[in-house]
C-alpha positions in Angstrom: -5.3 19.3 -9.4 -8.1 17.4 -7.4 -9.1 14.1 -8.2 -12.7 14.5 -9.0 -15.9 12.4 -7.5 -15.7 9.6 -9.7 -19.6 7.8 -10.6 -19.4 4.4 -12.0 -20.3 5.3 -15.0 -16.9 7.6 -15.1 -15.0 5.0 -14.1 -16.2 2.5 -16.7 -15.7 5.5 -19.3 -12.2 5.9 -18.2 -11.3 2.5 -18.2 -12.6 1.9 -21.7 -10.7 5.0 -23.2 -7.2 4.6 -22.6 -6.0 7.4 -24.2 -8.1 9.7 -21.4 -7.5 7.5 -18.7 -3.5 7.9 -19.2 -4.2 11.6 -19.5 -5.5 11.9 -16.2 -3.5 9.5 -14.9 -0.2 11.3 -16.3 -1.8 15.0 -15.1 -2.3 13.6 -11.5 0.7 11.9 -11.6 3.0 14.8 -12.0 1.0 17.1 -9.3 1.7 14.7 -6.9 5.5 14.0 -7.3 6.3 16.7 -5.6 10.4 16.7 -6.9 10.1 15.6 -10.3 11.3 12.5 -10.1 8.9 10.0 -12.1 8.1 7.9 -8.5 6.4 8.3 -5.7 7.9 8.0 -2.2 6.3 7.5 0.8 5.4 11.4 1.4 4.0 11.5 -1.8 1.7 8.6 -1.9 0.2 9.7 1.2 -0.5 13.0 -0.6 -2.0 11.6 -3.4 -3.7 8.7 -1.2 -5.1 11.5 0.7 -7.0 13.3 -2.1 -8.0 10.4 -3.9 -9.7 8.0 -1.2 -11.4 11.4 0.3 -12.8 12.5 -3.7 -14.1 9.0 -4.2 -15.1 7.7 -0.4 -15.7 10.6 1.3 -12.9 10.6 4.0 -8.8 10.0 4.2 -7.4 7.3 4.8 -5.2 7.1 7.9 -1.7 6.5 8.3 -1.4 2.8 8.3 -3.6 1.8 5.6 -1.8 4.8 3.6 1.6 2.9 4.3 0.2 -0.8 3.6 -1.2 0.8 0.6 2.4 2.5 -0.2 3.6 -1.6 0.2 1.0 -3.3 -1.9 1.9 -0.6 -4.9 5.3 -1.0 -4.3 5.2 -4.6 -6.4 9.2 -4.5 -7.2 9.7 -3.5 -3.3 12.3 -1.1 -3.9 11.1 2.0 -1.4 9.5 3.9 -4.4 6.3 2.9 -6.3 6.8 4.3 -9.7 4.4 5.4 -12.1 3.8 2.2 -14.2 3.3 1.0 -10.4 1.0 3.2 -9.6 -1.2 3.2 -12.7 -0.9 -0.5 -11.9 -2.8 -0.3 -8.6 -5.0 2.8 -9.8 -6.5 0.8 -12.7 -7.2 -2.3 -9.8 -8.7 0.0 -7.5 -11.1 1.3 -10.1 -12.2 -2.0 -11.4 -12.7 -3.2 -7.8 -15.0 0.1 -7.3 -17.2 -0.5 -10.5 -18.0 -4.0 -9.0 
């Protein structure tokens, strides 16, 4: 699954259909946990960090900003970011890139 080049005027579709938005969201979600677990650790959100930051600004993002990223997600601070979590920062990140 690859996290496709997203255009503002997909990201303003996806964030006014739910339904598709949590489809996606749910399809990607499970790629990325790589042990079927329903959260992310920190292995996993690099994974995932790595496609989508290099699908939508056109390069990875390194180690450090993957892990403050891992912390800022992690909103309960448990070690994990779950999905709710994650859909949580997602939907943030995708308002703040529409402008």
């Amino acid at each position: 699954v690859k996290v496709k080049m997203a255009t503002n005027e997909m990201i303003e579709e996806y964030l006014q259909d739910e339904e598709r938005f949590n489809a996606a969201f749910d399809k990607i979600f499970a790629h990325f946990d790589e042990n079927n677990n329903g959260v992310f650790d920190r292995s996993e959100m690099k994974n995932f960090l790595a496609d989508f930051y290099t699908e939508l600004f056109g390069h990875a993002l390194c180690d450090a900003k993957a892990d403050e990223t891992f912390d800022v997600a992690d909103t309960n601070s448990d070690g994990e970011v779950s999905k709710e979590e994650l859909k949580a920062w997602v939907e943030k990140m995708l308002h703040k890139m529409k402008g």
